[in-house]
PARO-329551 format. One record per atom (N, C-alpha, C): x, z, y; residue in three letters. Coordinates in steps of 0.1 Angstrom, whole numbers, padded with zeros to 4 digits, always signed. Layout:
XZYAla;...
//
This chain:
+0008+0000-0012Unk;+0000+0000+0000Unk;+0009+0000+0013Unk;+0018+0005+0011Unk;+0026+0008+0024Unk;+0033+0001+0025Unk;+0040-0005+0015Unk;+0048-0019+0010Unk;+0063-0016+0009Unk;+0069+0003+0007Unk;+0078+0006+0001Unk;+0081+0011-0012Unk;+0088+0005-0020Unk;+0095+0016-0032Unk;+0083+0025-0037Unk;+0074+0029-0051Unk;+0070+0039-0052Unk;+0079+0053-0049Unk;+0093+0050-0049Unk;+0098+0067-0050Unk;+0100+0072-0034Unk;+0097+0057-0024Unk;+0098+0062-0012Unk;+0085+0064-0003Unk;+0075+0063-0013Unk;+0058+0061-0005Unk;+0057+0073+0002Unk;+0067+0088-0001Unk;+0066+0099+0006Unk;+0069+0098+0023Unk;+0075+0088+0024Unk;+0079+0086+0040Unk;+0071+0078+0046Unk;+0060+0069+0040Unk;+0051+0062+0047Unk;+0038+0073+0052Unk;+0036+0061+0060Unk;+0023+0070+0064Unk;+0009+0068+0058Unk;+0010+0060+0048Unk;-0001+0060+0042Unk;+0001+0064+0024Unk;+0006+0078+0026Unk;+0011+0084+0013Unk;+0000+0091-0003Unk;-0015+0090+0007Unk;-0025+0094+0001Unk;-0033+0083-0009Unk;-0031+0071-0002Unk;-0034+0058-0006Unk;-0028+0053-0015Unk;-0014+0055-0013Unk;-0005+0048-0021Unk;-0002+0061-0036Unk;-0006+0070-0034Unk;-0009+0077-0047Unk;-0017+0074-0054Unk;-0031+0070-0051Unk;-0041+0067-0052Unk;-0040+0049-0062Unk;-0032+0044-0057Unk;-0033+0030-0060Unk;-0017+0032-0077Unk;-0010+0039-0074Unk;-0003+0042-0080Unk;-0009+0043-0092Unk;-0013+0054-0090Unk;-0024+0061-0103Unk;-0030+0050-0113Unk;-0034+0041-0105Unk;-0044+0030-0110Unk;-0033+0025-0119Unk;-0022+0018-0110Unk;-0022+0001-0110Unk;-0007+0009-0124Unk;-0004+0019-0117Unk;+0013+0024-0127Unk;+0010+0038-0129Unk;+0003+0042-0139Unk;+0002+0055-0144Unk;+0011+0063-0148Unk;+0026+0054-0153Unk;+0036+0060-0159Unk;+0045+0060-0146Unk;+0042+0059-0138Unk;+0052+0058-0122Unk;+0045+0065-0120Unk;+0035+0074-0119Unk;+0027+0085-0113Unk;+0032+0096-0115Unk;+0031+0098-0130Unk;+0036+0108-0138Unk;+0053+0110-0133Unk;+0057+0097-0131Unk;+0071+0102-0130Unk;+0078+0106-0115Unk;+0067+0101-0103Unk;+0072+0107-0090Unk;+0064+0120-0089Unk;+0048+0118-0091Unk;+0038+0128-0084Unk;+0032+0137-0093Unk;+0033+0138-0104Unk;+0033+0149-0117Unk;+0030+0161-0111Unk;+0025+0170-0116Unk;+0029+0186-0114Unk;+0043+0191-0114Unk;+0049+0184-0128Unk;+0059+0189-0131Unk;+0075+0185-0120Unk;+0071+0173-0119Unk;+0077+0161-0103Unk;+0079+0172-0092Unk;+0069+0171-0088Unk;+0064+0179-0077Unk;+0070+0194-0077Unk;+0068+0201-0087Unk;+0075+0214-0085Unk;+0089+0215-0088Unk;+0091+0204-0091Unk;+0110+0201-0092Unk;+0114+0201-0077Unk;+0107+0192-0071Unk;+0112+0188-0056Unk;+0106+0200-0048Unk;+0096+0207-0048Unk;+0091+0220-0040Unk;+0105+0230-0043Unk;+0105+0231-0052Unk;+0113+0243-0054Unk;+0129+0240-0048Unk;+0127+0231-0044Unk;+0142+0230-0034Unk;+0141+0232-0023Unk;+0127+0234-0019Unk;+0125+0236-0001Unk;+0121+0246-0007Unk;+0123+0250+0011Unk;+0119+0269+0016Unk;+0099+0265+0021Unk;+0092+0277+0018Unk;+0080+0279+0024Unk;+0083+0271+0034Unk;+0084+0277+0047Unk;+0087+0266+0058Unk;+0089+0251+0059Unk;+0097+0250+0053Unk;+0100+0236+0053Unk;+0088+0233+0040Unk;+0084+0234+0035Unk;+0069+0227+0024Unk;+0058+0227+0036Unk;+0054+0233+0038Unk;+0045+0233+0050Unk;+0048+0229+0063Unk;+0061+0221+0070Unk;+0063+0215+0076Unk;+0063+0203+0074Unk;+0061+0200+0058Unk;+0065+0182+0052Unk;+0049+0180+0053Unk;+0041+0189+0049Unk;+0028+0190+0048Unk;+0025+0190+0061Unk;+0024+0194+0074Unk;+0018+0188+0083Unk;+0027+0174+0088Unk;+0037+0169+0087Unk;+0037+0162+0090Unk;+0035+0148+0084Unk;+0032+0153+0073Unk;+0023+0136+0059Unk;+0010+0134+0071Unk;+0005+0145+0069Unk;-0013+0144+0074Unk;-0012+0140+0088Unk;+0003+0147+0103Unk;-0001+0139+0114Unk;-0001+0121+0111Unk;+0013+0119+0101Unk;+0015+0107+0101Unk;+0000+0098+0096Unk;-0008+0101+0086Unk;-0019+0096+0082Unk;-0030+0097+0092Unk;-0031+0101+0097Unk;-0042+0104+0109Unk;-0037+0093+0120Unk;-0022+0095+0125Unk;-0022+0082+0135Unk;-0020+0070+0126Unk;-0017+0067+0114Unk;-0019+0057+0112Unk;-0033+0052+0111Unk;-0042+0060+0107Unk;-0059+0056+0105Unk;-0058+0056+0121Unk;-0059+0061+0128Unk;-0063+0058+0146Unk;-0057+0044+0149Unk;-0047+0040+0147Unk;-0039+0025+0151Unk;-0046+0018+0143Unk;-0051+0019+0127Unk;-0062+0009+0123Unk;-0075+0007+0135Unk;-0080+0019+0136Unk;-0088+0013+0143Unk;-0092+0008+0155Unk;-0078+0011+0164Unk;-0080+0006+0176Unk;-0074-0011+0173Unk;-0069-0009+0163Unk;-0065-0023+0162Unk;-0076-0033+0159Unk;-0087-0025+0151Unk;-0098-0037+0148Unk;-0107-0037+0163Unk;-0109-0025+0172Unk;-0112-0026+0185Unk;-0107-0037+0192Unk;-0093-0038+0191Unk;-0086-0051+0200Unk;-0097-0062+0194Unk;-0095-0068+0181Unk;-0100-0079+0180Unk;-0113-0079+0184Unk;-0115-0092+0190Unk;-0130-0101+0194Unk;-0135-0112+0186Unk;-0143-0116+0187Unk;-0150-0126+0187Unk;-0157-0130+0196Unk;-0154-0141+0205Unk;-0159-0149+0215Unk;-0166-0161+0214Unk;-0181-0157+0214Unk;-0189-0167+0214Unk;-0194-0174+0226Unk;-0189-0189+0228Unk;-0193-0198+0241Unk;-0198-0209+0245Unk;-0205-0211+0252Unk;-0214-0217+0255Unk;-0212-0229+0264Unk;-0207-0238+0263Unk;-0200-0246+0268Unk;-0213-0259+0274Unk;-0210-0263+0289Unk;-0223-0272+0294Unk;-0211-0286+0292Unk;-0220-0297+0286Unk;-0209-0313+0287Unk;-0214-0317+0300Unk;-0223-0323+0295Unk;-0232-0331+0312Unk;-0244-0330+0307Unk;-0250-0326+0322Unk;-0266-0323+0324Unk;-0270-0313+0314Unk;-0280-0316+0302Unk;-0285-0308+0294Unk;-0276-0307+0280Unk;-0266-0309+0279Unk;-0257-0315+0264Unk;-0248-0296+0268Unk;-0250-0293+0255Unk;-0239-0279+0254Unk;-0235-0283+0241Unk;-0219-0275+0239Unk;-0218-0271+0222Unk;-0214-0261+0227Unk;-0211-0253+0213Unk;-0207-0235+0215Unk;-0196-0233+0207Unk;-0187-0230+0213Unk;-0173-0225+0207Unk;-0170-0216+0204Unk;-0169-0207+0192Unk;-0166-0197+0186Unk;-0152-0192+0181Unk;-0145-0185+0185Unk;-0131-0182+0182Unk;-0127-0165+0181Unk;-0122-0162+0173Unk;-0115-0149+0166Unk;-0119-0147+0155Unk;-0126-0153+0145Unk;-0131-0150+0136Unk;-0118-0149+0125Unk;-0109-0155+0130Unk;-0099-0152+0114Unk;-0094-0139+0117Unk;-0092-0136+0128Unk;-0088-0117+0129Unk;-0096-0112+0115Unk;-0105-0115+0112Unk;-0114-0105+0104Unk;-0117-0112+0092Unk;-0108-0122+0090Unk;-0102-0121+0071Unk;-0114-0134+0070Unk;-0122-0145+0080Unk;-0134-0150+0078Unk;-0122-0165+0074Unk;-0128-0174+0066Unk;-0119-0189+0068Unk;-0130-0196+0072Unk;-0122-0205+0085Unk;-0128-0213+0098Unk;-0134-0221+0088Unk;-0129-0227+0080Unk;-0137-0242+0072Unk;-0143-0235+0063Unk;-0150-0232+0059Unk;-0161-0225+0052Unk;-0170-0224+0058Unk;-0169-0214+0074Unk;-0179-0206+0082Unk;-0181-0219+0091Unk;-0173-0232+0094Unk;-0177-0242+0104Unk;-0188-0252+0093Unk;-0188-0252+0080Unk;-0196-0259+0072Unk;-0207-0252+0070Unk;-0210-0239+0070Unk;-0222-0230+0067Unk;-0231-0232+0081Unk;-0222-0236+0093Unk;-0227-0230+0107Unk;-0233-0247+0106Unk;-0227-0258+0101Unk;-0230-0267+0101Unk;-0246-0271+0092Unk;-0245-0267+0083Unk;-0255-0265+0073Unk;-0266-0262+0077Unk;-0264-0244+0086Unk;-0276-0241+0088Unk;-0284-0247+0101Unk;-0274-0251+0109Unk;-0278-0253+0126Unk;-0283-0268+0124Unk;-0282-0277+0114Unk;-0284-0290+0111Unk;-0274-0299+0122Unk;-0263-0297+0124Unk;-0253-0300+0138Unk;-0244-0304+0131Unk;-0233-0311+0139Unk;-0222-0314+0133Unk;-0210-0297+0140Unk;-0200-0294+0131Unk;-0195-0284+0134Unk;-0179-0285+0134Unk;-0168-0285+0137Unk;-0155-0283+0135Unk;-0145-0273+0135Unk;-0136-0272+0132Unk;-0126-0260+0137Unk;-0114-0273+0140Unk;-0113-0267+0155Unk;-0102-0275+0163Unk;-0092-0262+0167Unk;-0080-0269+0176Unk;-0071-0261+0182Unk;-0079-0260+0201Unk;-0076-0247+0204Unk;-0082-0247+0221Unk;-0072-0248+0227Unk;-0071-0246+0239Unk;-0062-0249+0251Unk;-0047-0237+0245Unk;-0050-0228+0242Unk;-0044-0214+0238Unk;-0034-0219+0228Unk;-0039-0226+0216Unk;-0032-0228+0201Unk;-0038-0221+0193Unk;-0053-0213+0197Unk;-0057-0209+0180Unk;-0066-0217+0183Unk;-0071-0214+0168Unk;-0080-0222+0159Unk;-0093-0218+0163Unk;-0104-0222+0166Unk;-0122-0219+0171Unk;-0128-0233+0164Unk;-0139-0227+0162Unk;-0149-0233+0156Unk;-0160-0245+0169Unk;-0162-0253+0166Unk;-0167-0263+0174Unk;-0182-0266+0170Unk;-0195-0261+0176Unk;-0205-0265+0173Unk;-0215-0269+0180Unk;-0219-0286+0181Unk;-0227-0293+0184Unk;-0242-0284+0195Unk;-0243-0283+0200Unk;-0261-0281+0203Unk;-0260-0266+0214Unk;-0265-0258+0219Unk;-0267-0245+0221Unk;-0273-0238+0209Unk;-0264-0232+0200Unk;-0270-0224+0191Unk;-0262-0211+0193Unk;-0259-0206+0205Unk;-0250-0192+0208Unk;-0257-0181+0207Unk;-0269-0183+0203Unk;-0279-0173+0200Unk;-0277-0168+0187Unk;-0281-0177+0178Unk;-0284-0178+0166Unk;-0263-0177+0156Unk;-0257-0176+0163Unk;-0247-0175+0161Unk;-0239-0164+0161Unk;-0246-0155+0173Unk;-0243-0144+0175Unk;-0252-0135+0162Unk;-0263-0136+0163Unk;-0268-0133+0151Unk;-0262-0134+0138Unk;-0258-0148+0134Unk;-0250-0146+0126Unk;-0238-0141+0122Unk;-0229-0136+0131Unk;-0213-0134+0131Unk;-0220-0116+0131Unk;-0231-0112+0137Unk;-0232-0097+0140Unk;-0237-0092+0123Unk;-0247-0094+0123Unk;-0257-0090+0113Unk;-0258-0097+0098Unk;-0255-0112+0097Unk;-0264-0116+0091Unk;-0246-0122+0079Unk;-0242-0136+0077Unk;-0238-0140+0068Unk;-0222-0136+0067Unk;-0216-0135+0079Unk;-0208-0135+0082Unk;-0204-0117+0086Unk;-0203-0109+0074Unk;-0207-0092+0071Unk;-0194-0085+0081Unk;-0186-0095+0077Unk;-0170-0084+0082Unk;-0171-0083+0094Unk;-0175-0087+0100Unk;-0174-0086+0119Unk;-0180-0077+0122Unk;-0180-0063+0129Unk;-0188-0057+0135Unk;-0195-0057+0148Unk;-0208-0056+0150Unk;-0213-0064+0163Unk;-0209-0056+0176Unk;-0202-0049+0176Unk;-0201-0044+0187Unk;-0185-0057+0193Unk;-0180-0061+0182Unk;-0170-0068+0188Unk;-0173-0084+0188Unk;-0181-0086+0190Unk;-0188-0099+0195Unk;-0191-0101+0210Unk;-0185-0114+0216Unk;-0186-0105+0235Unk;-0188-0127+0234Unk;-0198-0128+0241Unk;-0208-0143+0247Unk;-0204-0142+0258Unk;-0197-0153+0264Unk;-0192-0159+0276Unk;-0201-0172+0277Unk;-0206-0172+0289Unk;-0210-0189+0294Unk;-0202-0194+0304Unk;-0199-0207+0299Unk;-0193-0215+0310Unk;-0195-0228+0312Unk;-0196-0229+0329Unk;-0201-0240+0333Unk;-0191-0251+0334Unk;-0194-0261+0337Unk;-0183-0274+0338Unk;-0182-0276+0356Unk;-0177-0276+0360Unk;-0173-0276+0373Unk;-0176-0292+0375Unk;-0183-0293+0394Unk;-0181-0303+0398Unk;-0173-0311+0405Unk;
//
């Protein structure tokens, strides 16, 4: 989980997990780092003090690492937009969705399917990747990326921009 060494998972900050996944995936690497018997080999070389110094500092490190997860999925967006061509003609541009593990040609063929539109994933002005879809359906899209097919996104990070085309 942490992506070091099982005998070094004790220095990551995600030490709880990686026992956890240990257990599963190497039971005989469980037994041989995190045992009872493991465990009181290496206790018995520290003082009280220092065991309960290692022990709060496992749990601060797990706690700010769970907080940086989640400010991290806070950063990400999904920006749904609304784009005017000329006169009455919009398409709606959709971009962040791969932050959140979604693949653009899948969700541009579904969005395609259901909206009855033509749909693409192009490059924008920036260099990522956004989804390209035919018609005003920024409604119906938001719906879908919040609630409906597209599960991993949570709707609070979904943020609808309109933009007009200058004269």
């Amino acid at each position: 989980v942490c992506s070091f060494p099982p005998e070094f998972c004790e220095f990551g900050s995600h030490l709880t997990r990686c026992k956890e996944w240990l257990s599963e995936a190497h039971p005989e690497l469980f037994e041989k780092y995190y045992s009872e018997d493991a465990l009181a080999e290496k206790v018995g070389t520290l003082s009280v003090e220092a065991q309960s110094k290692l022990e709060q500092d496992t749990a601060k490190k797990e706690a700010k690492a769970a907080k940086k997860a989640t400010e991290e999925l806070k950063k990400k967006q999904v920006t749904i937009k609304r784009i005017e061509r000329n006169k009455r003609k919009h398409v709606t541009s959709i971009h962040g969705l791969e932050a959140f593990g979604v693949d653009l040609k899948k969700a541009a063929k579904m969005f395609a399917q259901k909206f009855a539109t033509g749909a693409s994933v192009t490059k924008n002005a920036q260099g990522q990747e956004e989804i390209v879809v035919q018609g005003d359906v920024a409604d119906e899209v938001e719906e879908l990326v919040g609630t409906g097919e597209l599960r991993g996104v949570p709707g609070e990070n979904v943020v609808r921009v309109e933009e007009k085309k200058g004269k």
